[in-house]
C-alpha positions as CSV (number, residue, x, y, z in Angstrom):
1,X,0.0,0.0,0.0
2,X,1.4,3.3,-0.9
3,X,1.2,6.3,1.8
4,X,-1.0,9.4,0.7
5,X,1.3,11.9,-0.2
6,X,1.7,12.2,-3.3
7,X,0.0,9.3,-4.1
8,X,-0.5,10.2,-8.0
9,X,2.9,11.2,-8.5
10,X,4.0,8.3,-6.7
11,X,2.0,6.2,-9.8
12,X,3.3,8.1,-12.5
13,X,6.8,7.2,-11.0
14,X,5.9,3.4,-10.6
15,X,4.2,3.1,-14.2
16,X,7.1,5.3,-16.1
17,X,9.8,3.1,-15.1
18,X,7.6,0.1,-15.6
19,X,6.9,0.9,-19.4
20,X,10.8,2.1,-20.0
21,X,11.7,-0.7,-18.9
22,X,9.7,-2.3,-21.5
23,X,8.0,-4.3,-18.3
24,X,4.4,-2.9,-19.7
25,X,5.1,-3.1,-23.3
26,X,3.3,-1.8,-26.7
27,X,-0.5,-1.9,-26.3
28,X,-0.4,-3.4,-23.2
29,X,-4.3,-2.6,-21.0
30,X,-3.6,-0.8,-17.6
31,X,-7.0,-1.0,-16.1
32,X,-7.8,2.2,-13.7
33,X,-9.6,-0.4,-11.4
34,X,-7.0,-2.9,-10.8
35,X,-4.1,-0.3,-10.2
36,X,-6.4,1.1,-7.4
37,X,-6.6,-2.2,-6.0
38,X,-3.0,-3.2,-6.2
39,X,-1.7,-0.4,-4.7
40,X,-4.7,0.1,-2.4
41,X,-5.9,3.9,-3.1
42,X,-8.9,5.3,-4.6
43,X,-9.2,6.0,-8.3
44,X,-8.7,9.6,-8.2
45,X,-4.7,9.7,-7.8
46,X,-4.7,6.3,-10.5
47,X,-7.5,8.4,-12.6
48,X,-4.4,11.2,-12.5
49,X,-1.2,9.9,-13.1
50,X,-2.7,8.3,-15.7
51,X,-3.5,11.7,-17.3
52,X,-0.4,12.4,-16.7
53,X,1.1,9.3,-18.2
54,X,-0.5,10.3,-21.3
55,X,0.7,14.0,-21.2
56,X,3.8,12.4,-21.2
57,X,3.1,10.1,-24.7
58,X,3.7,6.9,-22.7
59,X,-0.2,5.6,-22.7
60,X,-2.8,6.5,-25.0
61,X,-6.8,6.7,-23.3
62,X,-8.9,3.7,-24.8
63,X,-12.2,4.4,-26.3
64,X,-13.6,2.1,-23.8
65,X,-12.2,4.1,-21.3
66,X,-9.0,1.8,-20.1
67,X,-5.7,3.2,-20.9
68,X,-3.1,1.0,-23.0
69,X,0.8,1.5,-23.4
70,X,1.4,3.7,-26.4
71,X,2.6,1.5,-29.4
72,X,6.1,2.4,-31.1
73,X,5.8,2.3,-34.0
74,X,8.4,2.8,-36.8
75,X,6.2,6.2,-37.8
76,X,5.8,7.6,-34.0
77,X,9.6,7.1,-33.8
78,X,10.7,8.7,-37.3
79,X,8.2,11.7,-35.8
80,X,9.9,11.3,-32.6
81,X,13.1,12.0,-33.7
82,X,12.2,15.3,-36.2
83,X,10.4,16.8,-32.8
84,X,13.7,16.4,-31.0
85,X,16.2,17.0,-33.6
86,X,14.6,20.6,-33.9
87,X,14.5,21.3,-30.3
88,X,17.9,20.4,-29.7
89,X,19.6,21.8,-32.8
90,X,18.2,24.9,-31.1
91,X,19.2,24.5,-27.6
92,X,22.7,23.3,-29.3
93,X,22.8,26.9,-31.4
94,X,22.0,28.9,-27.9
95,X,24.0,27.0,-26.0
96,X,27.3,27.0,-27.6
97,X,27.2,31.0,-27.5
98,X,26.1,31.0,-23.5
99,X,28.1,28.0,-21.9
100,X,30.2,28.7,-18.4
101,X,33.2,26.9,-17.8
102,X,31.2,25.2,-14.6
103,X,28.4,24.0,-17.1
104,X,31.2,22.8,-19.5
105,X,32.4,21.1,-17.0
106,X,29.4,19.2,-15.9
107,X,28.4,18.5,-19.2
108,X,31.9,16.9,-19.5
109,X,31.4,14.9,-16.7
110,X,28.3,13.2,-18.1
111,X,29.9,12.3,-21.5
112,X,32.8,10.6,-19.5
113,X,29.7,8.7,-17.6
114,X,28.7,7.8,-20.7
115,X,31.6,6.5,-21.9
116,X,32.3,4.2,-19.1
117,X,28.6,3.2,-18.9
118,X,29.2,1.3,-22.7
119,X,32.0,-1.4,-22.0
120,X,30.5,-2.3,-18.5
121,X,26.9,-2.6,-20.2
122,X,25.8,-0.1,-17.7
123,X,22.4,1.0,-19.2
124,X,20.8,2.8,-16.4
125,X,24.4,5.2,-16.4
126,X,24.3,5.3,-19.4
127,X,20.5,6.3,-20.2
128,X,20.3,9.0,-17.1
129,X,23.5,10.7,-18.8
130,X,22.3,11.4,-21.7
131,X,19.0,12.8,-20.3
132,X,21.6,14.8,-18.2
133,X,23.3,16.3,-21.3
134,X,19.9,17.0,-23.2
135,X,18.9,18.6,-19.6
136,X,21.7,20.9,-18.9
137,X,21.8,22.0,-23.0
138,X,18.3,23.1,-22.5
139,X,18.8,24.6,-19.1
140,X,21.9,26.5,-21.2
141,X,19.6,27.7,-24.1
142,X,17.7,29.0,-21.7
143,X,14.5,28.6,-23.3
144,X,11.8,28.3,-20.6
145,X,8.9,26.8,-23.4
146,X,11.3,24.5,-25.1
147,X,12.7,23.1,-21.7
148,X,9.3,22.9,-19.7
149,X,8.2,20.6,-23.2
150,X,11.5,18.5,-23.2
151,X,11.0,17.8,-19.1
152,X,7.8,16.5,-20.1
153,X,8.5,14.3,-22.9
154,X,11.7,13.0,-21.1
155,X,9.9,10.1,-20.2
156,X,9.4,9.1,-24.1
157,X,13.0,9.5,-24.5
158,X,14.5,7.9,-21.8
159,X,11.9,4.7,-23.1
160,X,13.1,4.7,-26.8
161,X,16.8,4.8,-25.5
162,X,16.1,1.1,-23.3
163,X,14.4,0.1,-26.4
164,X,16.9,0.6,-28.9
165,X,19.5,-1.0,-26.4
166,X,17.4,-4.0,-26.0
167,X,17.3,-4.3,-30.2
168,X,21.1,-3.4,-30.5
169,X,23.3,-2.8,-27.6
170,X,26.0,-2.4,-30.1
171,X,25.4,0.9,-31.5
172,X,25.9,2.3,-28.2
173,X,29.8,2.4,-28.7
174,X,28.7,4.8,-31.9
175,X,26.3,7.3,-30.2
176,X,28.8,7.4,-27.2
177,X,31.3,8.8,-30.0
178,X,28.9,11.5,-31.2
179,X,28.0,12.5,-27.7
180,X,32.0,13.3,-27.0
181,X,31.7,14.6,-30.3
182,X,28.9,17.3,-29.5
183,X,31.2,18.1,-26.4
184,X,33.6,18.7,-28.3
185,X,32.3,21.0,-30.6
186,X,30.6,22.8,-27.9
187,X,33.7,23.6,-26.4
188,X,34.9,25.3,-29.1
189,X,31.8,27.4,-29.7
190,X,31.2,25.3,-32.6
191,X,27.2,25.5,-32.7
192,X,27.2,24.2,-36.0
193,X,29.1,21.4,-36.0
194,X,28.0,20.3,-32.2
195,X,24.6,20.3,-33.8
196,X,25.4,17.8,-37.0
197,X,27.4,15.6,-34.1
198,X,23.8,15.9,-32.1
199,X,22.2,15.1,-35.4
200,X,24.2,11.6,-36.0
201,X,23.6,10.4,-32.2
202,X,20.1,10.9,-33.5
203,X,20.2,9.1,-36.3
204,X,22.0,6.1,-35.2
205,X,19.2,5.7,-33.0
206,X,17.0,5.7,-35.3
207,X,18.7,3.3,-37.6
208,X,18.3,0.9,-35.0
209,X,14.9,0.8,-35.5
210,X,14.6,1.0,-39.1
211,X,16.7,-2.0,-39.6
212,X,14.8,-4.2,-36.7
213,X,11.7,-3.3,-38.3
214,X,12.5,-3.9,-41.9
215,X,13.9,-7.3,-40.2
216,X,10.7,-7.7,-38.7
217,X,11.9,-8.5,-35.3
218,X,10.7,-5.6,-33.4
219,X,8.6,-7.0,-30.3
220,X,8.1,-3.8,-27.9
């Protein structure tokens, strides 16, 4: 039984990690009724993070009124990637004119987390650092719209990152590469080439997925 405070956030917490972790997968039910038994609480705090699960594009409302994990599909995650190349590219082009030496820094320190996360098949490092580095590149930008939308899809991204690893752990040691690259670049006040190194850790994702699906052995 969970204690009252926060009860729906609580939830949203619970549920999030579940479907990242690909435990609830693609078009999986979650039924209103049985959460609020599980967990004994009433309906209202389930009725709300799941509202807010669906602000955050990881379940989609039923018609018949259930809720059921949102599907990836090869179309949601082409779309998914053109949303955040655009917002990033952005935050990359603000950022690289606005940096400190202490945010440099940090930022540094997440791409060496993420470089030591690959060989010891560390995902969880390795997935929390890079929402670090898209974090502190929008909190550089300085774009109060652009970050308040990213915080709230961060949950989508942090999902398609355990999913690409569990198609292809391999292609980490390629986005790892672009992410010191995109460092790098920033560092030298490079916007534009920090954004094309931004571009291919992108892409490599996404090339994951295209060549699963074309082998037809996607099974989110």
């Amino acid at each position: 039984m969970l204690k009252r405070e926060n009860l729906s956030d609580k939830l949203v917490d619970i549920y999030a990690k579940k479907i990242i972790h690909n435990e609830l997968k693609s078009n999986d039910i979650i039924v209103e009724t049985q959460i609020a038994k599980e967990w004994g609480v009433s309906r209202s705090p389930v009725r709300d993070a799941l509202h807010i699960l669906e602000r955050q594009k990881l379940v989609d409302k039923h018609k018949s009124g259930s809720y059921i994990v949102r599907e990836l599909t090869l179309s949601y995650l082409r779309n998914f990637h053109d949303m955040v190349t655009m917002f990033y590219q952005y935050s990359l082009l603000k950022a690289a004119k606005k940096h400190t030496p202490k945010e440099l820094a940090y930022l540094l320190s997440l791409v060496e987390t993420v470089e030591a996360s690959v060989p010891n098949q560390d995902f969880d490092a390795y997935v929390d650092a890079i929402t670090g580095i898209g974090m502190i590149l929008l909190k550089i930008a300085d774009n109060l719209l652009i970050e308040e939308f990213a915080q709230e899809m961060q949950s989508a991204q942090e999902r398609i990152q355990y999913f690409a690893i569990s198609l292809c752990p391999d292609h980490l040691n390629e986005t790892s590469r672009h992410i010191r690259q995109v460092y790098e670049h920033l560092a030298k006040n490079d916007s534009q080439k920090a954004a094309e190194a931004f571009s291919r850790f992108l892409t490599a994702i996404t090339d994951v997925f295209n060549q699963a699906y074309e082998a037809n052995t996607v099974s989110s």
